[in-house]
TIVO-2410 file (N, C-alpha, C; in nm, 3 decimals):
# residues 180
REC num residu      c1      c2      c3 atome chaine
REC   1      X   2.316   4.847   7.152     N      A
REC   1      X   2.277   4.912   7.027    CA      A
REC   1      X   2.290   4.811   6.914     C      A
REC   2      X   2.158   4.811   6.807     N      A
REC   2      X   2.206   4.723   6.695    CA      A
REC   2      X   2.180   4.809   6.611     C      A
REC   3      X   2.252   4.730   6.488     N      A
REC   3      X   2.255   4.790   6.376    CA      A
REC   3      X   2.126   4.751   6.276     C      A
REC   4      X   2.107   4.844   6.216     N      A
REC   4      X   1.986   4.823   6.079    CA      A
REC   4      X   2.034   4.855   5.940     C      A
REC   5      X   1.974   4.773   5.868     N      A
REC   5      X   2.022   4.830   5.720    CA      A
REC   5      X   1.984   4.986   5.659     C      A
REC   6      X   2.109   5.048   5.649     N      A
REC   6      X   2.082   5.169   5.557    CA      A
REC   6      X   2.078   5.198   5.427     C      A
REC   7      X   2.138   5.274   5.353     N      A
REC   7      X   2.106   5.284   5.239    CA      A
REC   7      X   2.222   5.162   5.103     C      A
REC   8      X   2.154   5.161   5.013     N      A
REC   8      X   2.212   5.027   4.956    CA      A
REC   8      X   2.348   5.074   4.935     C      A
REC   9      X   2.479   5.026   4.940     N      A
REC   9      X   2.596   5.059   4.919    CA      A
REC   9      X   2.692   4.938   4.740     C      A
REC  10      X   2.593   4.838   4.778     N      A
REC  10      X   2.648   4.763   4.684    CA      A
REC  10      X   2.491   4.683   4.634     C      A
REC  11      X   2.414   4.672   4.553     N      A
REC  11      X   2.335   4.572   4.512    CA      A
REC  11      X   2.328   4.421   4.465     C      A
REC  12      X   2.203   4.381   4.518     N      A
REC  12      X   2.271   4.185   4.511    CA      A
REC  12      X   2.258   4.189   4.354     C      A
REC  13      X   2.274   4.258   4.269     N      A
REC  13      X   2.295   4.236   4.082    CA      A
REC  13      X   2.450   4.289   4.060     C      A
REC  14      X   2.488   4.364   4.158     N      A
REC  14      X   2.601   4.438   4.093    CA      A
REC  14      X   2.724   4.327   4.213     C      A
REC  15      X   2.688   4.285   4.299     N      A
REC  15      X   2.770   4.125   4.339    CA      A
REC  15      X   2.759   4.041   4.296     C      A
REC  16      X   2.639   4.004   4.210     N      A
REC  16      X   2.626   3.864   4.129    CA      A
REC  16      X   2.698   3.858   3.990     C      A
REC  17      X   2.715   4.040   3.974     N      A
REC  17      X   2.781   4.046   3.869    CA      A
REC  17      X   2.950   4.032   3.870     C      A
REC  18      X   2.978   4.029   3.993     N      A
REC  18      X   3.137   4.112   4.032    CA      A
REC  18      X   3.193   3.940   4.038     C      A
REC  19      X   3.073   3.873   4.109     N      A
REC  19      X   3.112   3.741   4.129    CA      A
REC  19      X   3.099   3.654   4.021     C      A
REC  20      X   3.079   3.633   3.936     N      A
REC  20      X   3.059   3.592   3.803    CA      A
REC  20      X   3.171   3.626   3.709     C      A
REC  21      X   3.234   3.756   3.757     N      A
REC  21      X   3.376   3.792   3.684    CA      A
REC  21      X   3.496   3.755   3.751     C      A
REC  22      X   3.476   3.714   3.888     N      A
REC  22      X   3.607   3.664   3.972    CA      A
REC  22      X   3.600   3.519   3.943     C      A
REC  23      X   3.483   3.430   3.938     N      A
REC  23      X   3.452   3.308   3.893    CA      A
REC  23      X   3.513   3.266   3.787     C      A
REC  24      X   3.513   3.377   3.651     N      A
REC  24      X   3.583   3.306   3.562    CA      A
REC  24      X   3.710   3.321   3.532     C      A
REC  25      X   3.750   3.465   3.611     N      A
REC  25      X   3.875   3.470   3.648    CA      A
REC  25      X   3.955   3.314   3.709     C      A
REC  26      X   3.893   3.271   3.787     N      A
REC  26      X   3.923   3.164   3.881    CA      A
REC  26      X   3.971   3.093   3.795     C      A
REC  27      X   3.854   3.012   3.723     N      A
REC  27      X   3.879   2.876   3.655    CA      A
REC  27      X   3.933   2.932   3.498     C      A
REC  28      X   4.023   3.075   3.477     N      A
REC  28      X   4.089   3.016   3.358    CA      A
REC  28      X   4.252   3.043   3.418     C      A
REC  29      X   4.244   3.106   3.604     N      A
REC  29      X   4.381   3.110   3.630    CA      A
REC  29      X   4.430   2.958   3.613     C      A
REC  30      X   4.318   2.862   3.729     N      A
REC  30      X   4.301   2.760   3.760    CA      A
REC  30      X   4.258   2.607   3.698     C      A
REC  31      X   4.249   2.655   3.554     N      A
REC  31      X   4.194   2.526   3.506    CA      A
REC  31      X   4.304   2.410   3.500     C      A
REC  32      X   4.298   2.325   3.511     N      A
REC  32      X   4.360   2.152   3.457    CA      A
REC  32      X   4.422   2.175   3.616     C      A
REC  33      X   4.387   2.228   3.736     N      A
REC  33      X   4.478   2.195   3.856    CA      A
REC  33      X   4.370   2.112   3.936     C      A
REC  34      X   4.418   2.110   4.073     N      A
REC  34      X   4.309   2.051   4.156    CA      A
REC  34      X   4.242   2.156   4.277     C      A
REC  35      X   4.137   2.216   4.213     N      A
REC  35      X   4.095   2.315   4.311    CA      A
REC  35      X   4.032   2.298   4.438     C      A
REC  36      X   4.063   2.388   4.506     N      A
REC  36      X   3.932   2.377   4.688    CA      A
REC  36      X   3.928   2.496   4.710     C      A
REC  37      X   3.847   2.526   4.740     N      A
REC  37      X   3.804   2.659   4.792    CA      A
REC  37      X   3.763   2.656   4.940     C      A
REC  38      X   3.780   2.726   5.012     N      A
REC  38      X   3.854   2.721   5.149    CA      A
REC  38      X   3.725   2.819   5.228     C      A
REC  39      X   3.655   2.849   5.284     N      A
REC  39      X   3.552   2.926   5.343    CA      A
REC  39      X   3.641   2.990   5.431     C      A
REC  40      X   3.647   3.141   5.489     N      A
REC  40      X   3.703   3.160   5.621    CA      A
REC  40      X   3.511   3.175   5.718     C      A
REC  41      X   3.501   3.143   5.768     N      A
REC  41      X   3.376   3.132   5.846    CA      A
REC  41      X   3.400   3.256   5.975     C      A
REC  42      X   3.268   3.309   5.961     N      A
REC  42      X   3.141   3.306   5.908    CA      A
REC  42      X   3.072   3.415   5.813     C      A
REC  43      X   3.155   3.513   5.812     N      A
REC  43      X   3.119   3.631   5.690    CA      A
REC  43      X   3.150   3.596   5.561     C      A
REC  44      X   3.257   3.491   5.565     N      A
REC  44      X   3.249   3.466   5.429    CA      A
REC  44      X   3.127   3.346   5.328     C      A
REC  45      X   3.056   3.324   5.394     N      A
REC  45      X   2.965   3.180   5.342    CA      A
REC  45      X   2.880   3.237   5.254     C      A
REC  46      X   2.824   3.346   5.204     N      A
REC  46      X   2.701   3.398   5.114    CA      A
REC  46      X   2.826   3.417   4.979     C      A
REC  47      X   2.950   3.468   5.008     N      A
REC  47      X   3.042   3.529   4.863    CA      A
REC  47      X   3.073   3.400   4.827     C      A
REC  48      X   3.088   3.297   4.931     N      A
REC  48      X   3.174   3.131   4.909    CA      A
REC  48      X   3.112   3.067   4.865     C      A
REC  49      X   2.922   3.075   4.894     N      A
REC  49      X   2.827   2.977   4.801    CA      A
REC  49      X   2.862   3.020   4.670     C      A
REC  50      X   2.763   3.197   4.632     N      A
REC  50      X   2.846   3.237   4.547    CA      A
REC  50      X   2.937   3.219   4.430     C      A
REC  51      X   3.052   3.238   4.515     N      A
REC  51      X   3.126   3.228   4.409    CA      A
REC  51      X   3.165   3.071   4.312     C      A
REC  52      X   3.180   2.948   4.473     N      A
REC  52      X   3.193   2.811   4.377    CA      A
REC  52      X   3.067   2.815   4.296     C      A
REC  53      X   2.944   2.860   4.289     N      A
REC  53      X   2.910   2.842   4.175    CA      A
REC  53      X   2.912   2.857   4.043     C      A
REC  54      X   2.987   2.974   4.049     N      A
REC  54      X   3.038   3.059   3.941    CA      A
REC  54      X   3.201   3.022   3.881     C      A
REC  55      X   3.269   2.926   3.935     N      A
REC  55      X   3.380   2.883   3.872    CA      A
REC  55      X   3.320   2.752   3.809     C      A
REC  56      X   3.348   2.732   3.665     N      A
REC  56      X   3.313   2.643   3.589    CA      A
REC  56      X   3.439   2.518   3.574     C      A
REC  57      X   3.480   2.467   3.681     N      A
REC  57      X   3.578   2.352   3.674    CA      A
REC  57      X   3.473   2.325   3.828     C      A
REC  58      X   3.574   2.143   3.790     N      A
REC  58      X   3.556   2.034   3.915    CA      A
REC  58      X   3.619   2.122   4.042     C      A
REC  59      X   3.593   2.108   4.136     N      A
REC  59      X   3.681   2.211   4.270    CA      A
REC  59      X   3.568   2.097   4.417     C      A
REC  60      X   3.677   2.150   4.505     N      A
REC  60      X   3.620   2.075   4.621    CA      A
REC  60      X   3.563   2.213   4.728     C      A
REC  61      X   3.540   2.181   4.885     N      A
REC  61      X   3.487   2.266   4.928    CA      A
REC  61      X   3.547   2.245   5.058     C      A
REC  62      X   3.599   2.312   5.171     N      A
REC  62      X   3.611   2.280   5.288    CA      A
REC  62      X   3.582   2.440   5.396     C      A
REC  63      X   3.624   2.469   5.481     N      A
REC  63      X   3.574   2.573   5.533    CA      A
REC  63      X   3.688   2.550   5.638     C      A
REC  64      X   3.739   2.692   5.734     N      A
REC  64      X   3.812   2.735   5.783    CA      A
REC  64      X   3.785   2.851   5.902     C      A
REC  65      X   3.804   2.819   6.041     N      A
REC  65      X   3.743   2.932   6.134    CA      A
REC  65      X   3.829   3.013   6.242     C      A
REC  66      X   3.865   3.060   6.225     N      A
REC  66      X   3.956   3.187   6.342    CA      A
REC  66      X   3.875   3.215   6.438     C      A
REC  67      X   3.889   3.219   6.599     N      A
REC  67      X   3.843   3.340   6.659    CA      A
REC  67      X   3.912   3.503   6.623     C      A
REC  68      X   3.800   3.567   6.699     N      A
REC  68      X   3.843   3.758   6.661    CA      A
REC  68      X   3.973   3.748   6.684     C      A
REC  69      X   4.075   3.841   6.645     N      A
REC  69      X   4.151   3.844   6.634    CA      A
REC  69      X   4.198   3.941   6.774     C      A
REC  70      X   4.308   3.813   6.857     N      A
REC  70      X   4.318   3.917   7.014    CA      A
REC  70      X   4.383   4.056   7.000     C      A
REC  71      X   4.365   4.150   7.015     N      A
REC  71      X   4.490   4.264   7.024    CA      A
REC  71      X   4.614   4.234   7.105     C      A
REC  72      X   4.695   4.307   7.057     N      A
REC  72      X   4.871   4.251   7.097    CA      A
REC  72      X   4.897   4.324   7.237     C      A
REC  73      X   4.965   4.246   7.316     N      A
REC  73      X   4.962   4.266   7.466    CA      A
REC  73      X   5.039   4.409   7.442     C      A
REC  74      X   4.983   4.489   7.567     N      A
REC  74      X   5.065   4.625   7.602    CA      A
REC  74      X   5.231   4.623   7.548     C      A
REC  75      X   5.257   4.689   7.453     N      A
REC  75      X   5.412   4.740   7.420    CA      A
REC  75      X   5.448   4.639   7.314     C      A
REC  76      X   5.377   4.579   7.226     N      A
REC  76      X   5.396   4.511   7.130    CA      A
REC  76      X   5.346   4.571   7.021     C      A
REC  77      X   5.451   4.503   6.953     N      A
REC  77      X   5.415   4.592   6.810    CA      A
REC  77      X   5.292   4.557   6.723     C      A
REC  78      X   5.249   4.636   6.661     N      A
REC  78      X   5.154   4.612   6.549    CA      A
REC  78      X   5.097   4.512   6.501     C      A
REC  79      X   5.004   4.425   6.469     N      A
REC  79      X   5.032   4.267   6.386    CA      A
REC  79      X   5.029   4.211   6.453     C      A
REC  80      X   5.095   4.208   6.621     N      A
REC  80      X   5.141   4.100   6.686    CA      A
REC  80      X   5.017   4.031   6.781     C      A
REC  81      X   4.918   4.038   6.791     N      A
REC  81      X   4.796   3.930   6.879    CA      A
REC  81      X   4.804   3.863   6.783     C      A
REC  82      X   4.709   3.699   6.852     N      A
REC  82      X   4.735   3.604   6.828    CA      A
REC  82      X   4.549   3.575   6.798     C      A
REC  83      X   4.590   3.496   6.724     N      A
REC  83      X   4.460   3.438   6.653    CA      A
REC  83      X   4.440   3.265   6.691     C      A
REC  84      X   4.338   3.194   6.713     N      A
REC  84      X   4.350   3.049   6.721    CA      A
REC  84      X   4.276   2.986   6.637     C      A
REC  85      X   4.277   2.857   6.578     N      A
REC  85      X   4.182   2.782   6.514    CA      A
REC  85      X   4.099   2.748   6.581     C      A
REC  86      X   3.973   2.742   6.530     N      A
REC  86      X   3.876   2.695   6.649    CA      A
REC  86      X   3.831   2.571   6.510     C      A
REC  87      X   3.789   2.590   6.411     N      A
REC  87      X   3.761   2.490   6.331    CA      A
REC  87      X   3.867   2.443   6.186     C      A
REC  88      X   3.922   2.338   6.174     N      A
REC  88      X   4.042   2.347   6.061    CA      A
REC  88      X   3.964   2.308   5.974     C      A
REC  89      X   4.016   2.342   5.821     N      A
REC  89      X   3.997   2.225   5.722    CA      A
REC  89      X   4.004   2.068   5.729     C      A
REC  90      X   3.934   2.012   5.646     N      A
REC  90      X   3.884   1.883   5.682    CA      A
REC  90      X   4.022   1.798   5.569     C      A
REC  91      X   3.994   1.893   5.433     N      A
REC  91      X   4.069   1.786   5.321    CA      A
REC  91      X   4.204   1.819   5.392     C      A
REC  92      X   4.222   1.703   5.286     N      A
REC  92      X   4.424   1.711   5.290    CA      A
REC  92      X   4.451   1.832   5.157     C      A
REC  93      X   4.540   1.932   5.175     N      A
REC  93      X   4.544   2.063   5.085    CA      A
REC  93      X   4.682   2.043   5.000     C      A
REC  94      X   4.785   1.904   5.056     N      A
REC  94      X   4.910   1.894   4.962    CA      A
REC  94      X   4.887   1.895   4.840     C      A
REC  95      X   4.987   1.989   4.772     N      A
REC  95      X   4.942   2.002   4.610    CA      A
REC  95      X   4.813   2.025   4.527     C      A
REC  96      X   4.716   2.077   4.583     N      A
REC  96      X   4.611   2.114   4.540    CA      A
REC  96      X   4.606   2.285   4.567     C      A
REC  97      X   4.573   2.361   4.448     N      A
REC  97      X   4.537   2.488   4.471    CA      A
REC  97      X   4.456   2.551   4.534     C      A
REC  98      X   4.445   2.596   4.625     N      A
REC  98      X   4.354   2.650   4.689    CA      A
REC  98      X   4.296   2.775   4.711     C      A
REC  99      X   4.235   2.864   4.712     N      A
REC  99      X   4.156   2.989   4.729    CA      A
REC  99      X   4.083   3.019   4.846     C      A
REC 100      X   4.146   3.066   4.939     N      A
REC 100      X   4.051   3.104   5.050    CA      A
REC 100      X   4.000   3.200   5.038     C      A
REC 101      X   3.838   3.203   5.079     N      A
REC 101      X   3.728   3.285   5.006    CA      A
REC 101      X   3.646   3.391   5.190     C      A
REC 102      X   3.690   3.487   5.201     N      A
REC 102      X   3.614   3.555   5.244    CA      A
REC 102      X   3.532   3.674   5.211     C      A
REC 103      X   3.455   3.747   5.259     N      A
REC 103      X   3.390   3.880   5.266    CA      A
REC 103      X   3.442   3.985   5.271     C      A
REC 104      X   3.526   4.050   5.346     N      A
REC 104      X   3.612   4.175   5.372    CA      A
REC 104      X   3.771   4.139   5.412     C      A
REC 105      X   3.877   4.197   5.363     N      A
REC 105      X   3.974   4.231   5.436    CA      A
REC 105      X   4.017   4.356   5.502     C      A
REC 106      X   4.030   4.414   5.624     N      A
REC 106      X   4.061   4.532   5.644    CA      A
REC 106      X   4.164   4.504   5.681     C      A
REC 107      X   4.248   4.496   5.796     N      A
REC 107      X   4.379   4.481   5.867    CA      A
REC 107      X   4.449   4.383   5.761     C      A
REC 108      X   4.402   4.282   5.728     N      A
REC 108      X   4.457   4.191   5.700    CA      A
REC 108      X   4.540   4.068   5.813     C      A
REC 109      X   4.559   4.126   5.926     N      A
REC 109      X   4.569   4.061   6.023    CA      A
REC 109      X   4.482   3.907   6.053     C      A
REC 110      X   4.348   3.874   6.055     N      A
REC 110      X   4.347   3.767   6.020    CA      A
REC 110      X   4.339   3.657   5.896     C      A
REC 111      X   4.364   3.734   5.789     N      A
REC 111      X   4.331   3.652   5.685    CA      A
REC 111      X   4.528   3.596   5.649     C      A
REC 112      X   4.610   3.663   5.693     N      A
REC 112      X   4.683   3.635   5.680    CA      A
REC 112      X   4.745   3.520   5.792     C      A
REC 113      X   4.730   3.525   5.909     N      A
REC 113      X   4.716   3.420   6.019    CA      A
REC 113      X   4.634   3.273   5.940     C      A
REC 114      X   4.478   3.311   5.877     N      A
REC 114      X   4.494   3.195   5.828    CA      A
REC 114      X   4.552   3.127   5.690     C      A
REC 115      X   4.628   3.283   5.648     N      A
REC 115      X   4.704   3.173   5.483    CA      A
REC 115      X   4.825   3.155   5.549     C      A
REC 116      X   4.870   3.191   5.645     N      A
REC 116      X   5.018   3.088   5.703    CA      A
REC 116      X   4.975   2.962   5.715     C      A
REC 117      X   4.857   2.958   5.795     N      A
REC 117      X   4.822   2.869   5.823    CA      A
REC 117      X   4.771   2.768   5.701     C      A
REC 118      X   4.735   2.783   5.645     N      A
REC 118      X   4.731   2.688   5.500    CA      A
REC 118      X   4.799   2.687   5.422     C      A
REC 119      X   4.913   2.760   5.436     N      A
REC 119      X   5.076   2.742   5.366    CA      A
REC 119      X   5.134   2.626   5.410     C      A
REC 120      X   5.119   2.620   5.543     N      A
REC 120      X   5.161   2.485   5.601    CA      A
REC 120      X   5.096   2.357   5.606     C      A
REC 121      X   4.998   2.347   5.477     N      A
REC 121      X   4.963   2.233   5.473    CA      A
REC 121      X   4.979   2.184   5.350     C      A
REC 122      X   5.090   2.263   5.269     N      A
REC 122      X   5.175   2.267   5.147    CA      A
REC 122      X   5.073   2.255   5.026     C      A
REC 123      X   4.964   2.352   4.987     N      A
REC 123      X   4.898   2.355   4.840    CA      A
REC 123      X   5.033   2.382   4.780     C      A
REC 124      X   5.004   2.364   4.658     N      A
REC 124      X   5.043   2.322   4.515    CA      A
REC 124      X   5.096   2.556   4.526     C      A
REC 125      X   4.922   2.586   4.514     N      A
REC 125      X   4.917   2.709   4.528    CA      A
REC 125      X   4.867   2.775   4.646     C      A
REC 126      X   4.859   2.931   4.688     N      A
REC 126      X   4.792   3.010   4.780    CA      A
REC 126      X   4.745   3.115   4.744     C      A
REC 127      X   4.593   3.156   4.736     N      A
REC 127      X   4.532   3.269   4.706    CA      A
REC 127      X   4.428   3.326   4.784     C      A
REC 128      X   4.403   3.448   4.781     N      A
REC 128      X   4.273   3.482   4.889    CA      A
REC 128      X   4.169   3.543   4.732     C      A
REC 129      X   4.104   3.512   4.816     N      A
REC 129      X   3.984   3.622   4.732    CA      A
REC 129      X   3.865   3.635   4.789     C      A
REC 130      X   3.850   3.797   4.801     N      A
REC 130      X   3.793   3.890   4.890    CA      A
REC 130      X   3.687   3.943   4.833     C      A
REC 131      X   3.553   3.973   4.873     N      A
REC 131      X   3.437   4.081   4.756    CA      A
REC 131      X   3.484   4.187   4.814     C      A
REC 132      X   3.511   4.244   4.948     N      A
REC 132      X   3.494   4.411   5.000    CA      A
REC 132      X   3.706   4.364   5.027     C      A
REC 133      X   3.756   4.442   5.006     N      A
REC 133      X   3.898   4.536   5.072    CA      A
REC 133      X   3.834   4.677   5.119     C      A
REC 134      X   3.959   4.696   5.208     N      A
REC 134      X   3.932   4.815   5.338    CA      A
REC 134      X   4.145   4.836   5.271     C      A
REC 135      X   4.241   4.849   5.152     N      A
REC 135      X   4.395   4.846   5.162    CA      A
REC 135      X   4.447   4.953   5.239     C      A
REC 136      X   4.375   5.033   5.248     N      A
REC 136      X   4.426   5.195   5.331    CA      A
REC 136      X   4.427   5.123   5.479     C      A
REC 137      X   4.312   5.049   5.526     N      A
REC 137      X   4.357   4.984   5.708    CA      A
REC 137      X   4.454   4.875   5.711     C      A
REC 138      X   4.541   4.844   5.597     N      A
REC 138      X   4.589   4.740   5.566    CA      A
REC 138      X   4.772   4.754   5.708     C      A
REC 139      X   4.764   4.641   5.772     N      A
REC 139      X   4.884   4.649   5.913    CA      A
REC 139      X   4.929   4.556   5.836     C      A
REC 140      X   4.941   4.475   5.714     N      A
REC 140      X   4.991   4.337   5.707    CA      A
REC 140      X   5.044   4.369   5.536     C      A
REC 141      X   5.176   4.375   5.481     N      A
REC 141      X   5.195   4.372   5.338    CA      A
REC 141      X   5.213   4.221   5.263     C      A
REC 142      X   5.212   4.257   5.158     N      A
REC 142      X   5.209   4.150   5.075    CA      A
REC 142      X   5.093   3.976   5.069     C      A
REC 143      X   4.989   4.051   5.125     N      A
REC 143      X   4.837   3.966   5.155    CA      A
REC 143      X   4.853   3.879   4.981     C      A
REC 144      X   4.835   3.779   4.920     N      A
REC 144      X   4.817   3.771   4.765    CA      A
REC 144      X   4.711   3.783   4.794     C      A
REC 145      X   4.666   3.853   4.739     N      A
REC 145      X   4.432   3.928   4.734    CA      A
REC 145      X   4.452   3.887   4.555     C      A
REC 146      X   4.461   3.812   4.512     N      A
REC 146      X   4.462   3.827   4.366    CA      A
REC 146      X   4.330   3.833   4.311     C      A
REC 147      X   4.232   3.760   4.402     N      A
REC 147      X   4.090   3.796   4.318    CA      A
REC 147      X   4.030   3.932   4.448     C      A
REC 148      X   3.982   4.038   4.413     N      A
REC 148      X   3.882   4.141   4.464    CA      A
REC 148      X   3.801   4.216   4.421     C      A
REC 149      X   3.629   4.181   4.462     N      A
REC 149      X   3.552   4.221   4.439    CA      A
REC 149      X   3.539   4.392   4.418     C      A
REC 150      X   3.559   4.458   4.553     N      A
REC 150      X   3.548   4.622   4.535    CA      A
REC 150      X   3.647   4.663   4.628     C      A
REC 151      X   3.653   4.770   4.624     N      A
REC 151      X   3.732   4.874   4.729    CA      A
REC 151      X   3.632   4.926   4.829     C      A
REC 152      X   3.628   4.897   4.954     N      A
REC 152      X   3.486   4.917   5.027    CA      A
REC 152      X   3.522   5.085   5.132     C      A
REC 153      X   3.413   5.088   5.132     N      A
REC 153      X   3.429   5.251   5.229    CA      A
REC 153      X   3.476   5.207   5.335     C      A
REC 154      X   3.523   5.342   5.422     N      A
REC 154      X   3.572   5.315   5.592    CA      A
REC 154      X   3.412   5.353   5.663     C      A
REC 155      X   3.300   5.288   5.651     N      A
REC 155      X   3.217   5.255   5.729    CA      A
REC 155      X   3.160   5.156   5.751     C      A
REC 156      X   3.053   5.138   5.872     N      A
REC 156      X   3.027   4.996   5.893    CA      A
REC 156      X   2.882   4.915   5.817     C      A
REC 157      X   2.919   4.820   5.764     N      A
REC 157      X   2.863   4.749   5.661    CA      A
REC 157      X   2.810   4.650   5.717     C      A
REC 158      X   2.646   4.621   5.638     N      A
REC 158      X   2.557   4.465   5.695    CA      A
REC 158      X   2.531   4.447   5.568     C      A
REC 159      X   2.531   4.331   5.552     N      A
REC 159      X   2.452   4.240   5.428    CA      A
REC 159      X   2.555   4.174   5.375     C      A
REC 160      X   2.548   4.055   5.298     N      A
REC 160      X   2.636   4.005   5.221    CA      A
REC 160      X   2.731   3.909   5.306     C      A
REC 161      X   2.693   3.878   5.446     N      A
REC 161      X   2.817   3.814   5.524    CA      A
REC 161      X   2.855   3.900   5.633     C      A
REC 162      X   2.827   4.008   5.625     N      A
REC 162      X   2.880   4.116   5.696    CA      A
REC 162      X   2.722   4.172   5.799     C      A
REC 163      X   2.740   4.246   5.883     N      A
REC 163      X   2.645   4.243   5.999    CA      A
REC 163      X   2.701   4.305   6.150     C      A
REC 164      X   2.603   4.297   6.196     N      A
REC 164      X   2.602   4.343   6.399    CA      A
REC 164      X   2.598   4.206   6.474     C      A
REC 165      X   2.690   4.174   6.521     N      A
REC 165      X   2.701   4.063   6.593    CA      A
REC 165      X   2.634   3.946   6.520     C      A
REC 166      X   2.614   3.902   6.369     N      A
REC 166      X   2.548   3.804   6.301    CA      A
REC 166      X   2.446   3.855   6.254     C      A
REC 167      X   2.364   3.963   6.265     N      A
REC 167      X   2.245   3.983   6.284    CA      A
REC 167      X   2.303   4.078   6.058     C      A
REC 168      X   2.165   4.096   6.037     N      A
REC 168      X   2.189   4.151   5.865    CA      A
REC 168      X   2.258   4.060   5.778     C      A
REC 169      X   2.339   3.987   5.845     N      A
REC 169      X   2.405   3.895   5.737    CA      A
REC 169      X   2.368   3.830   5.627     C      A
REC 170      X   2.215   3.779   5.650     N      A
REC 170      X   2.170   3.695   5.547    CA      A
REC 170      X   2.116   3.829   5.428     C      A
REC 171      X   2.079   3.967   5.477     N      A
REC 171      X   2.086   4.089   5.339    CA      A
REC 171      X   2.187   4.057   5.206     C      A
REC 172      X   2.080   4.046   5.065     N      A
REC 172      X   2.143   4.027   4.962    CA      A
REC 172      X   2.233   4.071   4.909     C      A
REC 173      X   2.247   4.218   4.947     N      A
REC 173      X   2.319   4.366   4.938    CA      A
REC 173      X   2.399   4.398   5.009     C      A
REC 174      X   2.494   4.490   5.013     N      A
REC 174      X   2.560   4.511   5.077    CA      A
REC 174      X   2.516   4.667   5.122     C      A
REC 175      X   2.495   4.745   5.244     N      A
REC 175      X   2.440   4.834   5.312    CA      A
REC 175      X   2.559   4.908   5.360     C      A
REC 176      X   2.556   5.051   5.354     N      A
REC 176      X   2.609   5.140   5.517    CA      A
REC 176      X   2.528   5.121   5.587     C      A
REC 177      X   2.574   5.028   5.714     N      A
REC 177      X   2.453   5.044   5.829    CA      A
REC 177      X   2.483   5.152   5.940     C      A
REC 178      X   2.346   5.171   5.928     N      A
REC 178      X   2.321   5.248   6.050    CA      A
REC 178      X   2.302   5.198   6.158     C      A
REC 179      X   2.318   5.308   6.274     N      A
REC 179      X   2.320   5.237   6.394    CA      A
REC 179      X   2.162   5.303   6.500     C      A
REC 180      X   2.081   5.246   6.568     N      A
REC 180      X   1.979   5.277   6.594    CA      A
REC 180      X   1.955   5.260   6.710     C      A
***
């Protein structure tokens, strides 16, 4: 079964707009530091073009890739599967602020796997910033989400990064998709 785009849930004016306000959010948390903005790949690359365009300081660019996130073996608690790098960041992240930029958080389960993981490569700072949250499916506390776009419904969404196995992703908008 794939999915098709349904009815518009978010419009590409009312994200260009949302992103344009997290942008300058950015560069007046961030100005006089040394910025990078961090991709989590691959739903996040349409909010990550996006948004570095919309922060008005010097900033660098690197990108960051998880596989799905495994579920936790029989009789383990919550949180507990394991996630792997399949692609790291390229720069060196010591003392430079950084922003890792995806599409959705729901669990929070992997976005937090990868800000440990870029904690340990000692930025200066650590921030996520998200266009869609899901905080009600949230298994993981204290995520820093300091920049977020919207509060997204509990249904399933194409456009904007988001999609059926890759497929809708490149949609300007963000959709309830249907399933067909």
């Amino acid at each position: 079964m794939t999915g098709s785009p349904g009815p518009l849930l978010l419009s590409a004016a009312q994200l260009q707009a949302r992103v344009a306000e997290l942008g300058a959010d950015i560069a007046r948390e961030l100005a006089g530091g040394d910025l990078v903005l961090v991709a989590a790949l691959k739903a996040g690359v349409p909010f990550f073009a996006d948004l570095s365009r919309a922060i008005d300081l010097p900033l660098a660019l690197d990108t960051i890739e998880l596989e799905p996130f495994a579920a936790a073996a029989p009789g383990a608690a919550a949180g507990q599967g394991r996630a792997r790098v399949l692609k790291d960041v390229d720069l060196d992240l010591a003392g430079r602020d950084v922003v890792l930029v995806d599409c959705i958080v729901d669990t929070g389960l992997t976005l937090a796997c990868i800000l440990r993981h870029l904690a340990g490569l000692a930025p200066r700072s650590l921030a996520a910033a998200v266009m869609l949250d899901r905080p009600y499916r949230r298994l993981v506390a204290d995520l820093p989400l300091h920049h977020v776009g919207f509060v997204a419904p509990d249904v399933p969404l194409a456009g904007y990064g988001l999609g059926d196995g890759g497929r809708l992703h490149h949609l300007p908008g963000v959709h309830v998709r249907r399933d067909i």
